[in-house]
C-alpha positions in Angstrom: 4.1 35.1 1.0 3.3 36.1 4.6 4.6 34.2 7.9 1.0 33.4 8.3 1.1 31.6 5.0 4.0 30.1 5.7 3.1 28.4 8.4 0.0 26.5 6.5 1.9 25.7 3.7 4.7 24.3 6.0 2.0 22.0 7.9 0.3 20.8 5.0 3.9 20.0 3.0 4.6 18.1 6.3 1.4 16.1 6.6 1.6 15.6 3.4 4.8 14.0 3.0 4.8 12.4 6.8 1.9 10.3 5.3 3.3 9.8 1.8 0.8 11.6 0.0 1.2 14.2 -2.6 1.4 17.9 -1.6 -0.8 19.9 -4.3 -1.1 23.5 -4.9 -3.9 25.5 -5.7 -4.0 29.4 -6.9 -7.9 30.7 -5.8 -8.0 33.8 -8.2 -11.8 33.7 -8.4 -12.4 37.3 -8.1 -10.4 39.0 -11.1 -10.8 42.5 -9.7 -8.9 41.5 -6.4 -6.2 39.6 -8.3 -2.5 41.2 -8.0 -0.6 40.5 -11.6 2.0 38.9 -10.6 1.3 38.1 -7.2 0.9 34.1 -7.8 4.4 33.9 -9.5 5.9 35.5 -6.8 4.3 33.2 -4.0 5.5 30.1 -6.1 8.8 31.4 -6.6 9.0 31.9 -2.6 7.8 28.3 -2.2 9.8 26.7 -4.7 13.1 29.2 -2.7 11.7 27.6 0.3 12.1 23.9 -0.5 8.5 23.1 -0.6 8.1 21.4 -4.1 4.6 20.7 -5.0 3.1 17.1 -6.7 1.8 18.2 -9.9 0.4 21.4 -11.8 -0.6 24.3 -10.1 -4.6 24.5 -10.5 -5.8 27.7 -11.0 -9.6 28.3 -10.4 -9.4 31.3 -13.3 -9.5 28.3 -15.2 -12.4 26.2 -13.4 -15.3 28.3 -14.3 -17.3 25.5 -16.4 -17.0 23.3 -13.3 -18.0 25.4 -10.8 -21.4 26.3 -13.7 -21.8 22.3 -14.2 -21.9 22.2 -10.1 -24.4 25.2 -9.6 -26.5 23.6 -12.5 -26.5 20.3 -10.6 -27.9 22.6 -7.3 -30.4 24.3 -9.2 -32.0 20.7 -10.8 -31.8 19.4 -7.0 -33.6 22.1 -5.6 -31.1 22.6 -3.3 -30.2 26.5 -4.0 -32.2 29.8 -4.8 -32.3 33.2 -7.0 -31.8 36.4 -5.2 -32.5 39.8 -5.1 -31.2 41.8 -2.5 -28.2 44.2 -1.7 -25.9 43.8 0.8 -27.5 47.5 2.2 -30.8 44.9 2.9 -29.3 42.5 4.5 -27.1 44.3 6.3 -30.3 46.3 7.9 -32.8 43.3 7.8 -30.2 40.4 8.7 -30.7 38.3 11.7 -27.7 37.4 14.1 -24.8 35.1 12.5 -21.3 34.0 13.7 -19.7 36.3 10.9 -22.1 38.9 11.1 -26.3 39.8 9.6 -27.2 36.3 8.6 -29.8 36.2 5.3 -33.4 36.5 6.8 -34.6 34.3 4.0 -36.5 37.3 1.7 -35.8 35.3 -1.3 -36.2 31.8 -0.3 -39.7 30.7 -1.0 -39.8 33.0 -4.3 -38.4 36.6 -5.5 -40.7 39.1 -4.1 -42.7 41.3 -6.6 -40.7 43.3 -8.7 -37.3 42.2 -7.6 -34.4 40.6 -10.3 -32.0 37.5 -9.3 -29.1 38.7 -8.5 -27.0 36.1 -6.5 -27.9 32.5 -5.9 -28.1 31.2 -2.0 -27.7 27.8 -0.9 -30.9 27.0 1.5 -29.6 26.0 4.3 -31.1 23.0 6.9 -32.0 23.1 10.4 -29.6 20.9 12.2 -25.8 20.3 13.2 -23.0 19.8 11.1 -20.4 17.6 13.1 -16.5 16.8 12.2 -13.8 16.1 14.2 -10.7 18.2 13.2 -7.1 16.4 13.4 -5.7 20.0 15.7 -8.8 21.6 16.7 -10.7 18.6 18.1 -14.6 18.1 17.6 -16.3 20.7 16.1 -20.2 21.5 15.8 -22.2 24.0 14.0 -25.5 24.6 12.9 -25.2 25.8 9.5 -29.5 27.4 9.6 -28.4 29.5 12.6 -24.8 30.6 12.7 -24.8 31.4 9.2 -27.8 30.7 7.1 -28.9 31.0 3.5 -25.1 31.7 2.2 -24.4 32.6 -1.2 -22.9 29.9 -4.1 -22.4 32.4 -6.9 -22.3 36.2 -6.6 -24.1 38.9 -8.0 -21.5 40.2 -10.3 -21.7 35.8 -11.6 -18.5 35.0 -10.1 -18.7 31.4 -7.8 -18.4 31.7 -4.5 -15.2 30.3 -2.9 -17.2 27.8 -0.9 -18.9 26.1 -4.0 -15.2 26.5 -5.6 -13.1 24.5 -2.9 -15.8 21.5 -2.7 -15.7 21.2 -6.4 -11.8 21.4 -6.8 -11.4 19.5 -3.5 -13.3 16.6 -5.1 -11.7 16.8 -9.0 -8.1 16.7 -7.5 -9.1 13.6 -5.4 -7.9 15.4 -1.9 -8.6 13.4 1.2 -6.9 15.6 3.6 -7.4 19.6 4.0 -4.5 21.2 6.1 -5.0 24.9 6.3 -5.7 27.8 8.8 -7.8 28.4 11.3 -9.7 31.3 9.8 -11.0 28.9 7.9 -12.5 26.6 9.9 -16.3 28.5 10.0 -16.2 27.8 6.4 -15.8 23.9 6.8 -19.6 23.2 7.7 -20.7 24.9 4.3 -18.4 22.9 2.6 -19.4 19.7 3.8 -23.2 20.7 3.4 -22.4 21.4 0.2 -20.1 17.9 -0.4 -23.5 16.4 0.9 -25.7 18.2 -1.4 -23.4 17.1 -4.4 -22.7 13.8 -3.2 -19.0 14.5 -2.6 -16.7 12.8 -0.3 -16.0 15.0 2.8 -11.6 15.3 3.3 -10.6 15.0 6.7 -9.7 19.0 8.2 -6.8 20.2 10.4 -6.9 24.1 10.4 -3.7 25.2 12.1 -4.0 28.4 14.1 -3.5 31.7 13.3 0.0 33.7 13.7 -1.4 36.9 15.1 0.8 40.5 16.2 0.9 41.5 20.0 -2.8 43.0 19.8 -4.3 39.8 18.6 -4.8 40.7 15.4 -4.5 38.4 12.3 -1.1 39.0 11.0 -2.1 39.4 7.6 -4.4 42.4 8.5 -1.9 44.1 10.9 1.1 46.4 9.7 3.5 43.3 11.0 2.6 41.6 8.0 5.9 41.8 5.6 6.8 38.8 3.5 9.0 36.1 4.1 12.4 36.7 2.7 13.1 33.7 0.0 16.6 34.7 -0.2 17.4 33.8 3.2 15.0 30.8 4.0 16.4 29.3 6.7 15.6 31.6 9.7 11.6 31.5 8.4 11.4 28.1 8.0 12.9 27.3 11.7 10.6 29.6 13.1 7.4 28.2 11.5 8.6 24.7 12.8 9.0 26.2 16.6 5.5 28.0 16.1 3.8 24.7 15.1 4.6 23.6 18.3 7.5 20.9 17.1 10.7 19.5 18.5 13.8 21.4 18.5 16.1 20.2 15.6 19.0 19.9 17.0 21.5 20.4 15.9 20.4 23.1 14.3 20.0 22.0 10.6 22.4 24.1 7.8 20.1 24.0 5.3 16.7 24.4 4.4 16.7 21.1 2.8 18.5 19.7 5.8 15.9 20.9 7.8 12.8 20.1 5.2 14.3 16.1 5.5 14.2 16.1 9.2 11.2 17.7 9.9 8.9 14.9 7.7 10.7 12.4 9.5 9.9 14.9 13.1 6.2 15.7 12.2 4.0 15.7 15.2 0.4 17.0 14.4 -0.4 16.2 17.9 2.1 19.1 19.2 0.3 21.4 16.9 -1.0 24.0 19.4 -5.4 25.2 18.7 -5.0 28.4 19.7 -4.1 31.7 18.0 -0.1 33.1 18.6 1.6 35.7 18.3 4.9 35.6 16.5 7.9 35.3 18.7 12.2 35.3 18.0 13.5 31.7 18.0 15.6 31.1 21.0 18.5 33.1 21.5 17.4 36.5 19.3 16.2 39.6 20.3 14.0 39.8 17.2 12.4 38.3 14.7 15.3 37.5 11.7 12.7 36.7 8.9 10.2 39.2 8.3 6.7 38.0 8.8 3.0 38.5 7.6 
């Protein structure tokens, strides 16, 4: 587990307890060939070293497969998603515009083209905004046809896209509030088009931003990205709190669970700050104490 990480999972455990709701935990190993053995244990362990005990079992999507099928099946009998057959090489060259780069020009959409095989299956997007208001990042509006279009539900190699994923879980664990990052928060208006579309209740959203190293990069991509030391949790823990914008505890707590019990009884998601930071010392050191990603 990464600073970055640890400074979404520390907001959410917050909100979740400040409210007296359960805190739940989900492992997204969708894609088997980028799954690290091992990796999940280890980020559980540095929780659980952390103090931030989760409501429940840990839901892994390995295991949610027939869902996610049931879900596309649904789409399919609706209307509401497509076959396609292009590469990524097509789209990249014949792609329109989009807020993360060539946006699907639709080849697919009324019908494969002569000679072509389904490969992935798109979601046909609407003209038209998606609205929500996000708890830290305030109103937010996109519309889904033009920033992003026709975006795909289940991949060529027949894995399910995260998006379909999340909405599915989202709705079978019964969450009503989302707490996560900021990177995240493009993804929210396919989600709730695709809550819509399945006649799914829509969570309320509060992306917290991103921890980022002194050339504005995402800390997870940049070389500043080491984990957070469970052995010493403390120092990681305090500096989260100060980077989400919080009260100073003082006096400084002794313990992480000193620190966990005063912080739900602290928590402020109106201090939390929108925009993207780079990770800082806590007062008083020269540098950083807990390594970070």
């Amino acid at each position: 587990m990464h600073f970055g990480s640890l400074v979404a999972a520390l907001a959410s455990f917050l909100d979740a307890r400040r409210r007296g709701g359960e805190w739940l935990v989900r492992i997204e190993d969708l894609d088997p060939p980028r799954t690290v053995a091992g990796a999940a244990d280890r980020q559980l362990a540095t929780l659980e070293a952390l103090g931030l005990r989760w409501d429940g079992p840990v839901l892994y999507q390995s295991t949610r497969t027939a869902a996610y099928a049931a879900a596309l099946d649904a789409l399919i009998a609706r209307g509401l998603v497509y076959p396609c057959g292009c590469s990524r090489k097509e789209i990249a060259a014949h792609g329109l515009a989009g807020l993360e780069g060539p946006r699907y020009p639709g080849t697919c959409r009324d019908g494969l083209p002569p000679g072509r095989a389904p490969r992935a299956w798109r979601f046909a997007t609407r003209p038209g905004p998606i609205d929500f208001v996000d708890r830290i990042q305030g109103p937010r509006h996109q519309d889904l046809a033009n920033a992003i279009g026709d975006f795909v539900v289940r991949r060529a190699d027949g894995i399910h896209a995260y998006q379909l994923a999340v909405v599915v879980d989202d709705a079978w664990q019964g969450i009503t509030n989302v707490v996560r990052g900021a990177d995240l928060i493009d993804s929210t208006p396919r989600q709730i088009a695709l809550q819509q579309a399945l006649g799914l209740s829509t969570p309320t959203y509060a992306h917290v931003p991103l921890v980022v190293d002194g050339a504005g990069r995402k800390l997870s991509k940049s070389d500043a990205a080491q984990p957070v030391d469970p052995r010493d949790p403390l120092p990681a823990l305090l500096r989260a709190w100060a980077f989400l914008g919080q009260a100073p505890l003082e006096p400084r707590p002794a313990s992480a669970a000193e620190l966990l019990e005063r912080a739900v009884a602290g928590w402020d998601i109106a201090r939390v700050p929108r925009r993207p930071r780079r990770l800082g010392p806590l007062a008083g050191e020269s540098s950083p104490s807990a390594r970070a990603r």
